[in-house]
C-alpha positions as a printed NumPy array, in Angstrom:
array([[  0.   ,   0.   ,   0.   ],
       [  2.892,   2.555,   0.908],
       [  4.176,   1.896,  -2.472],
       [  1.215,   2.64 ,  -4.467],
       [  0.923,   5.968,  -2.357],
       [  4.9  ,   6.773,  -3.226],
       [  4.269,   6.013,  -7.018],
       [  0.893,   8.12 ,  -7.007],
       [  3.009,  10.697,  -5.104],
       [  5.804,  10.921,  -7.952],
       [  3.505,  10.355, -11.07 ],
       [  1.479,  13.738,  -9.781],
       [  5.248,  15.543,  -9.141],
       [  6.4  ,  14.505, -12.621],
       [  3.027,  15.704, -14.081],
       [  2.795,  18.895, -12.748],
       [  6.517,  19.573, -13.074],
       [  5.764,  18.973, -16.832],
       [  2.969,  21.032, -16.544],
       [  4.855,  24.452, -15.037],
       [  7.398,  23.704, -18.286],
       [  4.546,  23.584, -21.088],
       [  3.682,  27.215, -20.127],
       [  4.235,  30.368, -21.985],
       [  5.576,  33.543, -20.568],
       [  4.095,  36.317, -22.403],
       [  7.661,  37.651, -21.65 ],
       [  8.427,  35.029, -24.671],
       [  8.27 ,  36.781, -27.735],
       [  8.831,  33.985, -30.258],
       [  6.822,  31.28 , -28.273],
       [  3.786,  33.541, -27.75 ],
       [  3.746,  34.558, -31.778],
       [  3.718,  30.731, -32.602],
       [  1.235,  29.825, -30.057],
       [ -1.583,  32.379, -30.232],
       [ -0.859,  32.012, -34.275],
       [ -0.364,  35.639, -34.722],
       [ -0.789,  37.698, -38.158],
       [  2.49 ,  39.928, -38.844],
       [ -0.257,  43.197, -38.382],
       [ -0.726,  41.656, -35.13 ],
       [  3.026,  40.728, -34.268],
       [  3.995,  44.465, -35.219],
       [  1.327,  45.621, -32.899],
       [  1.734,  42.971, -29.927],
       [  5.238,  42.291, -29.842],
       [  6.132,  46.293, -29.068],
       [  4.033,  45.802, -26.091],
       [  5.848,  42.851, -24.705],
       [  9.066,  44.633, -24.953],
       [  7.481,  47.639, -23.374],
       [  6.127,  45.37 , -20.343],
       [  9.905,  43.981, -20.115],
       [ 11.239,  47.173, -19.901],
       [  9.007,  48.197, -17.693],
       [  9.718,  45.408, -15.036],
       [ 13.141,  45.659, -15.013],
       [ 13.03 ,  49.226, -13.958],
       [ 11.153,  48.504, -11.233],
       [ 13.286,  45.583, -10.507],
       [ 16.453,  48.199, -10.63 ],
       [ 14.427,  50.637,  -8.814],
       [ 13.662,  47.973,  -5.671],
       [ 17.287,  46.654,  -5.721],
       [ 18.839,  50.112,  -5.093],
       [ 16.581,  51.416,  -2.435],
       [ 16.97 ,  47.93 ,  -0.747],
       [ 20.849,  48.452,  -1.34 ],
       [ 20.566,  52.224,   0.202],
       [ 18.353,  50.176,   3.104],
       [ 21.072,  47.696,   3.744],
       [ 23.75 ,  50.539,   3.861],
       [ 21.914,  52.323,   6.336],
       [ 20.788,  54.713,   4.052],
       [ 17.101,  54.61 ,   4.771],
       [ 14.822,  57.036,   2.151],
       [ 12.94 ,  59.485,   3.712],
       [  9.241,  59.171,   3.871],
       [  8.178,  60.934,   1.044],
       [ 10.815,  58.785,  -0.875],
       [  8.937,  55.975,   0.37 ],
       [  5.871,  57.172,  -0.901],
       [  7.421,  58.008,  -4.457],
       [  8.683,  54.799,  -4.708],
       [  5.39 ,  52.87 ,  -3.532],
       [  3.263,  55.483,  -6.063],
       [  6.114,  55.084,  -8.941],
       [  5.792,  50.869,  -8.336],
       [  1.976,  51.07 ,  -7.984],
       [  1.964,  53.018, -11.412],
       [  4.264,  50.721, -13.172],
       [  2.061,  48.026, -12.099],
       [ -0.919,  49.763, -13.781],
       [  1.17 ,  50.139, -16.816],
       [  1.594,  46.751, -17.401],
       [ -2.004,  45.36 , -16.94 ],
       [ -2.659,  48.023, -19.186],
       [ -0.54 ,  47.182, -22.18 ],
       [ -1.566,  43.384, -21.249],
       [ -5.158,  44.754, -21.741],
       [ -3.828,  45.926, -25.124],
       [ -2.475,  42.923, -26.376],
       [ -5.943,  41.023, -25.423],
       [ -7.577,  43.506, -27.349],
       [ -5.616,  42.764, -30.929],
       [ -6.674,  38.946, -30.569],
       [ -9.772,  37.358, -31.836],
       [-11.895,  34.887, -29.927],
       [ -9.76 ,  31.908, -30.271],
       [ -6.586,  33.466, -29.61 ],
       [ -8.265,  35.102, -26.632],
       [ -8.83 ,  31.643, -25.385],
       [ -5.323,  30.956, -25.919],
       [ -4.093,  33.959, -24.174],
       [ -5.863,  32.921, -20.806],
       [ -3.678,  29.806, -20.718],
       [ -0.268,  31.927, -21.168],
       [  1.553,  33.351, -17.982],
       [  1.734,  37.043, -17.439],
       [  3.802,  39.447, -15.657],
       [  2.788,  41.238, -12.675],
       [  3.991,  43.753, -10.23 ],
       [  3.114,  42.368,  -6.773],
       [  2.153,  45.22 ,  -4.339],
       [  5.035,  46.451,  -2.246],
       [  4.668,  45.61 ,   0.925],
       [  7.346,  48.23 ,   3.042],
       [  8.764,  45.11 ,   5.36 ],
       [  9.83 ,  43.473,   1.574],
       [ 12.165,  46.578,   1.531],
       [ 12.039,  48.29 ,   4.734],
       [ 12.52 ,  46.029,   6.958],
       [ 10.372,  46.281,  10.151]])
């Protein structure tokens, strides 16, 4: 019996590890044109976007990593830094459901029904302890 509860145990690891590595990042350019099937009007339209939503989250990536540096060095922002930098995150954020938004909008049905099965980016809200500290 503990055997057949082991092998159940690894056949539903290996299939949702196979799963997580079927999925497409809309961060994937090339992947997401050949899955959703996309016209070249739509590629010139969508594939801006993507890059803009990269760009996008690796400023805010930079953006975190140096005020967490400055908070590490003892160099804690002041608190209307703080609030610039929660505002500027929480706008970036916005951004990017935004041009995701977009995107949707240049599919037709059946890509739309594609699109729900790819993975998207998104800005988690800051929480202050996540760069603060308490």
């Amino acid at each position: 019996m503990r055997n057949k509860s082991v092998a159940l145990i690894v056949v539903i690891l290996f299939a949702s590890l196979s799963y997580a590595q079927n999925k497409i990042s809309l961060l994937d350019t090339e992947k997401v044109n050949e899955y959703l099937e996309l016209t070249q009007e739509q590629t010139k339209i969508i594939n801006p976007k993507i890059e803009q939503i990269k760009k996008i989250l690796e400023d805010d990536r930079r953006i975190i990593s140096a005020i967490k540096e400055r908070v590490k060095n003892n160099d804690e922002p002041g608190f209307f830094e703080k609030i610039g930098v929660k505002r500027g995150h929480d706008k970036r954020a916005s951004k990017v459901e935004d041009l995701i938004d977009e995107i949707k909008d240049q599919l037709n049905d059946q890509q739309i029904q594609k699109f729900k099965n790819i993975e998207k980016p998104e800005l988690k809200p800051l929480k202050k302890e996540e760069i603060f500290g308490k």
